[in-house]
Structure formats: structure tokens, C-alpha cells
C-alpha positions as CSV (number, residue, x, y, z in Angstrom):
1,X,-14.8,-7.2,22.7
2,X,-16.9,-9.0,24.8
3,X,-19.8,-11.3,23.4
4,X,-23.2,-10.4,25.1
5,X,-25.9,-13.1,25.9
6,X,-29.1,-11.8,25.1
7,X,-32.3,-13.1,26.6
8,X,-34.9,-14.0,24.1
9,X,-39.0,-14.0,25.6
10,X,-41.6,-16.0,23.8
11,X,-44.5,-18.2,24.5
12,X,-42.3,-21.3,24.5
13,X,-40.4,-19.6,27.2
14,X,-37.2,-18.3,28.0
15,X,-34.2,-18.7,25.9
16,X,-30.5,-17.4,25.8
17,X,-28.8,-16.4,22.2
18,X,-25.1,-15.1,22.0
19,X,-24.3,-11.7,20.1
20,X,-21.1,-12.1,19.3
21,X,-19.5,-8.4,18.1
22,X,-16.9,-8.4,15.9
23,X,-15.1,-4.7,15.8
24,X,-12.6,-3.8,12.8
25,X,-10.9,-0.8,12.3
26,X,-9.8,0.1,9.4
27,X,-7.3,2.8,7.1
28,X,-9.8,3.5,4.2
29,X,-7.2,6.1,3.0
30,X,-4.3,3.8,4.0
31,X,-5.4,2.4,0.2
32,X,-3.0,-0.6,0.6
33,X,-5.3,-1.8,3.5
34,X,-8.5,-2.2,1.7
35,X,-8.1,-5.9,1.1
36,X,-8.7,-6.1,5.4
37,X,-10.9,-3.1,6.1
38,X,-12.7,-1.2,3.4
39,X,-13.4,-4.0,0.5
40,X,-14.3,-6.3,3.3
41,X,-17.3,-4.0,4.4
42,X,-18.1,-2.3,1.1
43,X,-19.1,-6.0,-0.3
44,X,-20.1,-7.1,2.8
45,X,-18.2,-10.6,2.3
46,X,-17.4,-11.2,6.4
47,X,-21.3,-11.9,6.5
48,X,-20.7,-14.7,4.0
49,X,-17.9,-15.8,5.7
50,X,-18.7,-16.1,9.8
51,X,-19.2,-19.7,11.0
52,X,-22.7,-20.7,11.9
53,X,-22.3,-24.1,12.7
54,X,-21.1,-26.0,15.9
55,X,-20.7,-23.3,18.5
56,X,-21.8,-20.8,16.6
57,X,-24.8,-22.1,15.0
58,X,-27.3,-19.8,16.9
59,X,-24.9,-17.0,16.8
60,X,-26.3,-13.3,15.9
61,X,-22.8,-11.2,14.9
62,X,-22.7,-7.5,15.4
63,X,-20.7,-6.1,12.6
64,X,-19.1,-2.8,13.9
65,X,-16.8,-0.9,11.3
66,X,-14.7,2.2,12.8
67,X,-12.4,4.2,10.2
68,X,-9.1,5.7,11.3
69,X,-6.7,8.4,9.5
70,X,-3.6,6.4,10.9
71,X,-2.6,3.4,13.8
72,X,-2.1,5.4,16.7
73,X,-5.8,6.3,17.7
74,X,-7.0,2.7,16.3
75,X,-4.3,0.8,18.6
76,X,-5.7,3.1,21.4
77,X,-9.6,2.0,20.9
78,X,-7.8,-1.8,20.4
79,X,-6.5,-1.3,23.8
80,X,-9.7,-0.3,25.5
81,X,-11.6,-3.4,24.1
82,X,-13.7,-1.1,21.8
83,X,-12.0,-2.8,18.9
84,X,-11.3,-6.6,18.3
85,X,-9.5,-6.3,15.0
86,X,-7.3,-3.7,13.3
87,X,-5.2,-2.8,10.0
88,X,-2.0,-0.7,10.2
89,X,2.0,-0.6,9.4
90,X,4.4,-2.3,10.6
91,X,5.6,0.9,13.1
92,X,2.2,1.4,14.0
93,X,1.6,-2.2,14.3
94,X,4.6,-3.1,16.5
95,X,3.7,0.0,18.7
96,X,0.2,-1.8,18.8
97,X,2.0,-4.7,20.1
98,X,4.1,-2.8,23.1
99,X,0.3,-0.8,24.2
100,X,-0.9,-4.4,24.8
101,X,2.0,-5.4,26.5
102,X,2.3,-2.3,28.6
103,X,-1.7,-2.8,29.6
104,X,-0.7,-6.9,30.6
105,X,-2.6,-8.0,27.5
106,X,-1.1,-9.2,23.9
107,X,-2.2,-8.1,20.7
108,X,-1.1,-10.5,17.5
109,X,0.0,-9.8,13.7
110,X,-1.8,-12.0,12.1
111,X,-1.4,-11.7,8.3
112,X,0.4,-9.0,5.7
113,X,-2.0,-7.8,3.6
114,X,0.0,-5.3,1.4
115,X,4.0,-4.2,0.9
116,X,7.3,-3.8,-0.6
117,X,10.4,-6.1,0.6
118,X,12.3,-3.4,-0.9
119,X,10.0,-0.6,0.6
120,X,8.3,0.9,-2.5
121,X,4.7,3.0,-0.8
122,X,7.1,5.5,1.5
123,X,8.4,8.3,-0.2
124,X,9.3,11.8,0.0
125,X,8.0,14.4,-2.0
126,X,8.8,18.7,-2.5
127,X,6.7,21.4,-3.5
128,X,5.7,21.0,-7.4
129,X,8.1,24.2,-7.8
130,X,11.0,23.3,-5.7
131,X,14.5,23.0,-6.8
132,X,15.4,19.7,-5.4
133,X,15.7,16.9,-6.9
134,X,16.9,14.1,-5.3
135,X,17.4,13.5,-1.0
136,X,20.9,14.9,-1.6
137,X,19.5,18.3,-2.1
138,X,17.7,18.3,1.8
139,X,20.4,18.2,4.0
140,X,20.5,21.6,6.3
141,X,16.3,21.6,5.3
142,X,13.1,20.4,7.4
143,X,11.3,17.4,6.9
144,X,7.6,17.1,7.9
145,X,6.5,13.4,8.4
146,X,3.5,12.0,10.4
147,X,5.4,10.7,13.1
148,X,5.7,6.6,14.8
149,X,4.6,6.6,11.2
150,X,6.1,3.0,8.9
151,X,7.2,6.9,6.5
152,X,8.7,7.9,9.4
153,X,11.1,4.9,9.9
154,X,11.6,5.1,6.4
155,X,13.6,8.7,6.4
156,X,15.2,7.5,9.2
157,X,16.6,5.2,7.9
158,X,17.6,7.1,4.7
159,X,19.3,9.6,6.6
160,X,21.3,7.0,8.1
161,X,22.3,6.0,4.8
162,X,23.8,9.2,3.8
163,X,25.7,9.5,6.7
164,X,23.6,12.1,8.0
165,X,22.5,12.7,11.5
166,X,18.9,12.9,11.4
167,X,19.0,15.9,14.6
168,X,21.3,18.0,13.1
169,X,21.7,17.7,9.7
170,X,17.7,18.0,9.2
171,X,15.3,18.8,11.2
172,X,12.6,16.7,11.1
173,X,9.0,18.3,12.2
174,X,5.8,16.0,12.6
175,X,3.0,16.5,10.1
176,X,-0.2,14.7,9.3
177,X,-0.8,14.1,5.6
178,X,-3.9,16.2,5.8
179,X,-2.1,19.0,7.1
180,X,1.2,18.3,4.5
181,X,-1.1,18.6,1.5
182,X,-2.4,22.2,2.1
183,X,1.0,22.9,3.2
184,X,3.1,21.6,0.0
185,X,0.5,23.5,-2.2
186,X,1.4,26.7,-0.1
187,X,4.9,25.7,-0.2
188,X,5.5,26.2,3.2
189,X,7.4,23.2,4.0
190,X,10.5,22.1,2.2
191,X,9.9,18.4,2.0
192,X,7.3,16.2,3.1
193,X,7.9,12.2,3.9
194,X,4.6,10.0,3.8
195,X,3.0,6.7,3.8
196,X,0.4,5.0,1.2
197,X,-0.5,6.6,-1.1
198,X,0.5,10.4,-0.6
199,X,3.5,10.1,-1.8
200,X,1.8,9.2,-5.2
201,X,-1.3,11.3,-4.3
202,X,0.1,14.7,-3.9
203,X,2.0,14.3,-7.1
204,X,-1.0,13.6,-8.7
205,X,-2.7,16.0,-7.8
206,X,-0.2,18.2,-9.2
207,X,1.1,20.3,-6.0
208,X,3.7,17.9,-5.4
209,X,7.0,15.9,-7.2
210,X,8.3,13.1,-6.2
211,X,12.0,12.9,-5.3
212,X,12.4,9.9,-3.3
213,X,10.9,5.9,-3.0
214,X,11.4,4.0,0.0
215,X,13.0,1.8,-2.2
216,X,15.8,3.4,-2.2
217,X,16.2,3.2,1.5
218,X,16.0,-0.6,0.9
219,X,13.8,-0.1,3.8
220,X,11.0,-3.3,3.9
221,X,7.4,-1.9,4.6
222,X,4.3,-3.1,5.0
223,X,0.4,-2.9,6.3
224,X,-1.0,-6.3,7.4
225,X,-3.9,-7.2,10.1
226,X,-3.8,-7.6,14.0
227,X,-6.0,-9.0,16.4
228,X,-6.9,-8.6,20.5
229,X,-5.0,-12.4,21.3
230,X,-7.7,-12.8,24.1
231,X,-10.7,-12.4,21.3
232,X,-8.3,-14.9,18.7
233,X,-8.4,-17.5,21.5
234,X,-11.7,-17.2,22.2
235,X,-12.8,-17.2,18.6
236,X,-10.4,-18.6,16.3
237,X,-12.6,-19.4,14.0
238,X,-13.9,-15.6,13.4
239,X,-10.2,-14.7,12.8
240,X,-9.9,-17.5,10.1
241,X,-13.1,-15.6,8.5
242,X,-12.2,-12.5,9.1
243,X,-8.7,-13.8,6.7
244,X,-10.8,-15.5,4.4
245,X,-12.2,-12.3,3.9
246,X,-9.4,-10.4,2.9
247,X,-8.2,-13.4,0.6
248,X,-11.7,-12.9,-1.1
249,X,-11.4,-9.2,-1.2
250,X,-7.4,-10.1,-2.6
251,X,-8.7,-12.2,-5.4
252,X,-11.2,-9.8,-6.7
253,X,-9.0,-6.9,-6.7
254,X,-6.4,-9.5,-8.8
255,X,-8.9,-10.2,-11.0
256,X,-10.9,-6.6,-12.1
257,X,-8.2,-4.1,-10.4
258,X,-9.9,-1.1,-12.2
259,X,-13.6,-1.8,-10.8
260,X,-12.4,-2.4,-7.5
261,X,-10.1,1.2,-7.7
262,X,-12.9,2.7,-8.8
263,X,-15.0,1.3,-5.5
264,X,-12.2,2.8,-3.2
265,X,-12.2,6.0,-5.0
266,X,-16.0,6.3,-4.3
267,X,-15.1,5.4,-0.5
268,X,-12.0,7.6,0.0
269,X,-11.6,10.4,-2.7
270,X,-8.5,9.4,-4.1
271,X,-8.4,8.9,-7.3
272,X,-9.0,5.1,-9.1
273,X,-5.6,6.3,-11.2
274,X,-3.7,6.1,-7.6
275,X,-5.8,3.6,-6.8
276,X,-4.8,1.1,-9.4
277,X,-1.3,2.5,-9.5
278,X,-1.2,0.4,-6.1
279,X,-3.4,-2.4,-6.8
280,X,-3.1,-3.2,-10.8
281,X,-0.9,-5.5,-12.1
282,X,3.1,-4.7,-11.7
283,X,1.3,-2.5,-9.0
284,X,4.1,0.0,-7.2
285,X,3.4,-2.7,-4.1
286,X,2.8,-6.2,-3.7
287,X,-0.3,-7.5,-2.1
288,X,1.1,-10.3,0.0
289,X,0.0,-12.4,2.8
290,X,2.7,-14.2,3.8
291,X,5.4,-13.4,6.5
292,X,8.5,-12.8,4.4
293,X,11.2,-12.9,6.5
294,X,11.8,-9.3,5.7
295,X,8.6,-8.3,7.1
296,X,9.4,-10.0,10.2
297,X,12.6,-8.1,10.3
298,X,10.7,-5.1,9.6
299,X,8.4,-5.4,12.7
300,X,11.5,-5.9,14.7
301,X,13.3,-3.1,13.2
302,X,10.6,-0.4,13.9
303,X,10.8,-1.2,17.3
304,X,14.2,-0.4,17.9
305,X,14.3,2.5,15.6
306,X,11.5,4.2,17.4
307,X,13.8,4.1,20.5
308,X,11.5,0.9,21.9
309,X,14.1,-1.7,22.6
310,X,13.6,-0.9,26.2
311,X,10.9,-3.4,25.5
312,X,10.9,-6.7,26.4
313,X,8.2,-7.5,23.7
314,X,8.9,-10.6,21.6
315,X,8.1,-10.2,18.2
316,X,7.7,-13.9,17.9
317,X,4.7,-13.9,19.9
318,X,3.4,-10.6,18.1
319,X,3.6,-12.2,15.1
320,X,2.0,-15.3,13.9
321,X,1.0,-17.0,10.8
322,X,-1.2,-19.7,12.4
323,X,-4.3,-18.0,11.5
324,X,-3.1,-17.2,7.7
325,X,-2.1,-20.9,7.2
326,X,-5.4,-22.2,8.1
327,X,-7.3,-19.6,5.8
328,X,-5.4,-20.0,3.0
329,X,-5.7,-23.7,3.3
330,X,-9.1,-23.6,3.5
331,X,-9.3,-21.6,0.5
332,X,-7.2,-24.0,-1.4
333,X,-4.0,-22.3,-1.4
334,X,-0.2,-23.0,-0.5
335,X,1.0,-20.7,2.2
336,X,4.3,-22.3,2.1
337,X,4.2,-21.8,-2.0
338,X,3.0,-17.7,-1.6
339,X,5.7,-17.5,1.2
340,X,8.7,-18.0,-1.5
341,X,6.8,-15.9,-4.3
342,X,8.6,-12.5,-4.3
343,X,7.5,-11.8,-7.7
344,X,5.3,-8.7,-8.4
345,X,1.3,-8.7,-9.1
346,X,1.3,-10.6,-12.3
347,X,0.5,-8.9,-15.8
348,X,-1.4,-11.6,-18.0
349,X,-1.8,-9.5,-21.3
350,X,-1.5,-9.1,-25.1
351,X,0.3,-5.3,-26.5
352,X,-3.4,-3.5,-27.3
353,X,-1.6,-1.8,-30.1
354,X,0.4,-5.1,-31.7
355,X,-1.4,-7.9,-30.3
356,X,1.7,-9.6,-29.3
357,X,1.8,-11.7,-25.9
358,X,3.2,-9.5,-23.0
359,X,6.4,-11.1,-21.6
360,X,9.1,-8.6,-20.7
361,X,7.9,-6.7,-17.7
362,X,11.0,-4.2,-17.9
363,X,9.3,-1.2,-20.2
364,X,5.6,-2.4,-19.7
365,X,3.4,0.9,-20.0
366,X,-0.4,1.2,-19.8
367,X,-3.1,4.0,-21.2
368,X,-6.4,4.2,-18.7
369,X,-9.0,5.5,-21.6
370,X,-11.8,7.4,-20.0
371,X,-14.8,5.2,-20.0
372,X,-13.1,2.2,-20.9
373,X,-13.3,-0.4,-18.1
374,X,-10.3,-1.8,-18.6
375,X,-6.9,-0.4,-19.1
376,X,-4.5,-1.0,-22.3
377,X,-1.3,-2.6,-21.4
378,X,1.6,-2.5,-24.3
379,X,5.2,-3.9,-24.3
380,X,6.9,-0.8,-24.4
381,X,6.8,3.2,-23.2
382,X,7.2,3.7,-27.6
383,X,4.1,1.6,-28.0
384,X,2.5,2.9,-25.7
385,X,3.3,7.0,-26.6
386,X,2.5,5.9,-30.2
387,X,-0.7,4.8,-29.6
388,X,-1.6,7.6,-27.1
389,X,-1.2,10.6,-30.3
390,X,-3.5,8.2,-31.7
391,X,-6.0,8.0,-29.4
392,X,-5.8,11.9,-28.7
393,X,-6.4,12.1,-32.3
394,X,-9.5,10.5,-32.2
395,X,-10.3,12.7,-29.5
396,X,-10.5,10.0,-26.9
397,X,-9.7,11.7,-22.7
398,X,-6.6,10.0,-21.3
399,X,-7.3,9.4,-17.3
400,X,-3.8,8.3,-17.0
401,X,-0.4,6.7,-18.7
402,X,1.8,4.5,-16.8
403,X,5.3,3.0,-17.3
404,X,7.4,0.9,-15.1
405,X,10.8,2.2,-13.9
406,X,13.6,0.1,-15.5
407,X,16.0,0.0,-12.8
408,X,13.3,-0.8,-9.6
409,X,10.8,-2.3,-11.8
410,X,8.3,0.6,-9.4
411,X,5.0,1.7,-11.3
412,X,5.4,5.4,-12.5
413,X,2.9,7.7,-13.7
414,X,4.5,8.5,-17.3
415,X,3.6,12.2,-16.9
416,X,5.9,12.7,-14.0
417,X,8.8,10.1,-15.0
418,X,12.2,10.9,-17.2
419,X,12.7,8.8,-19.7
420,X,16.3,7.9,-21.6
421,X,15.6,7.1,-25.8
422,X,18.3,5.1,-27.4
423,X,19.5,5.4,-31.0
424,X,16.8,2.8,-31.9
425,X,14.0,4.5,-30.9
426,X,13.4,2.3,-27.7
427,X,12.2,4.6,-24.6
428,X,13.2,3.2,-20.8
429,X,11.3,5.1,-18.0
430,X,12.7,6.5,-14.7
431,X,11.6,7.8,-11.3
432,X,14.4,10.5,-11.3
433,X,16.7,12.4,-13.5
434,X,19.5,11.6,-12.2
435,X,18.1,7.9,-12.7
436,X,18.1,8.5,-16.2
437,X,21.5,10.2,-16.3
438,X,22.9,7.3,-14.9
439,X,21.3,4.9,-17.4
440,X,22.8,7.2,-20.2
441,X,25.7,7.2,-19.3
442,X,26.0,3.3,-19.0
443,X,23.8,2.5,-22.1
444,X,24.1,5.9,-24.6
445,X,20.6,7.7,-25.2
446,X,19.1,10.9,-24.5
447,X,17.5,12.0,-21.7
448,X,13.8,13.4,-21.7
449,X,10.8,14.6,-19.7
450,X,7.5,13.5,-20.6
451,X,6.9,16.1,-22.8
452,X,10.3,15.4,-24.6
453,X,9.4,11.7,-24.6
454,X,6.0,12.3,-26.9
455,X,7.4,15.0,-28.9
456,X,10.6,12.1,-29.6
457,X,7.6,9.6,-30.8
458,X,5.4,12.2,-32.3
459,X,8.5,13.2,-34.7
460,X,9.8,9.7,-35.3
461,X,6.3,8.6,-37.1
């Protein structure tokens, strides 16, 4: 947007002060965004973060926040000059980048601010009462998805990796993940592909299952932050702040994940438990700020999956990290360092039940205690089950029990994962059954629902 001079009377006389706007839009229900839209404004830390000096040093900034439900409609208000900056997927994002084109102007990519290399946020889910179990079990049924959706991309791609063709093998209707919700509970659609976080959400709520992670699809994903390239030229130094921001907003999450959930619960209505199942530590994504080669590739990809190659748009000047580099620099970190980092949100903890230092990540599970601020982490899904009959015992309300998938490494919520126990006692967690069968087979063990899994440890003490 444009910056307005506004004319200032007094007794001294006349004088001119620039109002410079700066205009984000934001995904507040897009959780995996927060760190570049809804943290940003909630704890007001762009104010803090805006240059005053040089240039700017008699600068008044006119803070506008605008939420959308998805990309399309905020690219749209990007491209009339209503909005300067905005927070999407890569799809969305790269279709941001062909509306600027296609209107003469450019748009830029300017940082990721949440993903998966190996595409963990998609998923698919079924009614809570449907028979299938895994994407095997859909072929010949209809898929709702929001379509030019990053979820979108990611069944495409999965039903290219069956062998399927995605127009006659399924068909695949468009659906927005407020209209899939109310539909899923009314089973009246067979199977329902989304983005952040519904395909945790609608589980969770307990009207849907989970049957497929965009991991599987080995699909990269990711949300990250773009910018009108006319405003970034004019104002580079708002775009370093504006970064800054969401690095702040990055290491506060890091640091008290549960309190900042609970802050986008209040916002959006979706529960802290999903919340944190995205942003805690081991978190089901990775917030990253870097531009991993496969997030490159995944701008790129969208493109010409959506049927956009026609385009002539060079993702190489859609994407750029000058802007990144020089915030994380400024706030004394290595972008070069963070770039080779592929490691997951780090757990720094001791086993709440044992005491022992946390060092295996493989079967790490955690108990959310209501009113507790913090949640237990333990070493194992068998700590962790033993200690939860304890706690119930004492008559303690569980919000939530977590465990980590052992093949993926993917956050689970425990009550919804299968779990495989050994002749040792030791409990392994898994997204699917057939997960679990597999790791049977290979390894010996039974396999168990939840329910299975704590009568197994209940028995055993």
C-alpha cells in the first residue's frame, strides 16, 4: 500500500509527516501460520520492531491486520494494493506469485515460517464410523478437498503414487474445511483431504479418523510469508521487521509452547491440545525459516501440478531469502547453520515419572494435566500409560496424551494411535493399523488400540 503524507497545522506552521501503512493478512486458523500473522498482532511485537530512525524517524505506522480462511481471497486483496504482506502455502503462495505476474507486478516469498520436508500437516481423514482404513480403501470413492489448496496438491500427488488416475479412479469434489466438518459428522462425504490442522482437528473432535499423513505422499509442504516486491523495495527495512517479528514470535512459542497454544486457542477455537500438537516440541511440523531446498522444489512443484506451467513465472525471483538472511542476522543467528538443520523441534526434558534425562526421541509420549502449565514428557508410551492410571487415580482430568509414531517420528494423539507391545513390555505407537501390523511382523509383539494399550499396562503392574 501506498504511504500517505499527512499535513500537520500548528502555530509554528506547516509541516509534512509520513503515515506509512503496513497491511498483513493473516490464516489465524491456518495454526502453522501464527508465528507471521496472529502471535505477531496478539503481542503486538511489530510495534517494537519498526524502524524509527534515519528515514523513518518521524514515521507514524498504520498497523492494519485482515484475517482470511484460506490464500485465494488474501492473494486477491494483495493484488489490489489493499494488502502489503501475506501468509499462505506453498500452492496458494505460488498462485500468489502468477496473480502478480498476470497483473505486471511481482509478489516475493520471503521466508518459511512452518512445514514438513516430508509433508506431515496434509492429511486425509473419513467419517469416525467409516470402514476404511488406509488410502487403499478410497479408490472408486469421492474426495472433498478445498481446492488450489497446498492439501489439494497433496492427494494429487498420492493418487499418482498408487497408480491411480485422479479423474477416474476418484472423484475428487471441492470442499471448504468449514463445510467438510459438518459434512464428516453427517457422514455425507466419504473422505475428506485438508490442510493445517483439520486433519488433526476433526479427529479431535471426535467426528473424524485419520487414515492418511502427507507424509506418506513424501509430498514437502509448507506455509511461509510473502510480500508486494514494490512495497519490499520501497521499505526493506519494514520487511526485515516485519521477519524479526515472526523470529520473536518463533522463540517464544520454542520456549513456553503450551501458553502460546493456549493464546491461539483463545484467538481461533481450536483447541491448545491441537495447538501444541503442531507447535510443542517433536511438534507433527517443523517451524522453519529457512529455504530448504525442498521447499523450493515444492513452490515449483505446485505450479505445475495445478496445471500452471503455461506460466512463465520464475520461481527464483518469487522466492528469496535476502530478507530472512538479514533478520536472522540481526537477531544473532546463522541462516546458513538453520538452513542444514532438518532436525525436528527439540525436546529438552527429564521422564516426569523416572527423572531420567530424555534422549531417545523414538517412543517419547507426553500427559497434558488439566491446570498444569506445563506438559509431562516421559521416555516411553509404558511410562507414560503407567503414570496416566496413576494420575486418574488421584483423580487428576487428562486434556490429552501424546506419543510419537515410531516409523515417521509424526506427533500422535495416543487415544487415536495403534500401538504394537513386545514380549518385554515395551509399547511403540503408530498412525495406522496396518503401521502396526507391519512393525509386528518385522519385530514380534501384539497389536493394540488405545484402549488395549492401557488395559496391557493396567494388567502388567
Amino acid at each position: 500500500m501506498v504511504a500517505i503524507a499527512v499535513v500537520t497545522f500548528g502555530l509554528a506552521g506547516a509541516s509534512q509527516a509520513e503515515t506509512i501503512c503496513v497491511a498483513v493478512g493473516t490464516q489465524d486458523t491456518t495454526i502453522n501460520c501464527a508465528t507471521g500473522g496472529l502471535l505477531i498482532r496478539e503481542l503486538k511485537l511489530l510495534e517494537k520492531l519498526l524502524p524509527r530512525e534515519g528515514k523513518y524517524k518521524d514515521v507514524t505506522y498504520d498497523i492494519q491486520w485482515k484475517n482470511f480462511t484460506s490464500g485465494a481471497p488474501l492473494t486477491n486483496e494483495m493484488v489490489a494494493g489493499k494488502l502489503d504482506f501475506g501468509a499462505m502455502a506453498d500452492f496458494p503462495g505460488s498462485l500468489n506469485g502468477v496473480a502478480f505476474q498476470k497483473a505486471g507486478r511481482r509478489s516475493l516469498f520471503i521466508s518459511v515460517l512452518s512445514g514438513s520436508t516430508k509433508g506431515s500437516g496434509n492429511g486425509i481423514v473419513v467419517p469416525a464410523s467409516s470402514s476404511v482404513r488406509s488410502i487403499d480403501d478410497l479408490k472408486g470413492k469421492t474426495i472433498s478437498v478445498p481446492f488450489a489448496s497446498t492439501s489439494h496438491g497433496m492427494l494429487l500427488h498420492a493418487i499418482e503414487a498408487k497408480g491411480w488416475n485422479a479423474e477416474t479412479n476418484v472423484k475428487i469434489i471441492t470442499q471448504a474445511p468449514e463445510v467438510a466438518g459438518p459434512a464428516l459428522q453427517a457422514n455425507k462425504i466419504e473422505a475428506h483431504a485438508d490442510f493445517v490442522p483439520f486433519a488433526e482437528l476433526f479427529p479431535w473432535r471426535g467426528y473424524a479418523r485419520k487414515i492418511f499423513d502427507g507424509s506418506q505422499a513424501n509430498a514437502p509442504t509448507f506455509h511461509g510469508s510473502l510480500v508486494d516486491a514494490e512495497y519490499a523495495q520501497k521499505y526493506p527495512e519494514i520487511v526485515v521487521a516485519y521477519l524479526r517479528a515472526a523470529i520473536k514470535a518463533d522463540r517464544l512459542i520454542t520456549e513456553e509452547p503450551e501458553k502460546y497454544s493456549e493464546v491461539i486457542a483463545r484467538v481461533t477455537g481450536i483447541e491448545a491440545e491441537v495447538d501444541y500438537l503442531f507447535h510443542g516440541p517433536l511438534g507433527l511440523q517443523t517451524r522453519d525459516l529457512t529455504w530448504k531446498d525442498e521447499y523450493r522444489q515444492a513452490v515449483a512443484t505446485s505450479i505445475k501440478t495445478l496445471k500452471r506451467a503455461d506460466s512463465d513465472l520464475d520461481i527464483n525471483q518469487l522466492v528469496t531469502d535476502k530478507y530472512i538472511r538479514i533478520a536472522l542476522s540481526q537477531a544473532g543467528r546463522d541462516y546458513d547453520a538453520e538452513l542444514k538443520n532438518y532436525a525436528q523441534l527439540p525436546l529438552k526434558a527429564r521422564d516426569a515419572a523416572t527423572g531420567a534425562e530424555i534422549t531417545d526421541f523414538s517412543r517419547v509420549a507426553e500427559i497434558w494435566v488439566k491446570d498444569e502449565p506445563r506438559v509431562r514428557h516421559y521416555t516411553s508410551p509404558e511410562n507414560a500409560l503407567t503414570a496416566l492410571a496413576g494420575l486418574e487415580k488421584e483423580g487428576k482430568t487428562i486434556r490429552v496424551v501424546y506419543a510419537q509414531d515410531r516409523e515417521s517420528g509424526i506427533k500422535l494423539f495416543a487415544s487415536q494411535a495403534w500401538f504394537v507391545r513386545s514380549a518385554n513390555g515395551e509399547l511403540n505407537a503408530f498412525l495406522l493399523k496396518e503401521g502396526a501390523e507391519r512393525w509386528s511382523k518385522a519385530h514380534g509383539g501384539h497389536v493394540l488400540d488405545y484402549a488395549g494399550a492401557r488395559e496391557a499396562i493396567v494388567a502388567s503392574r
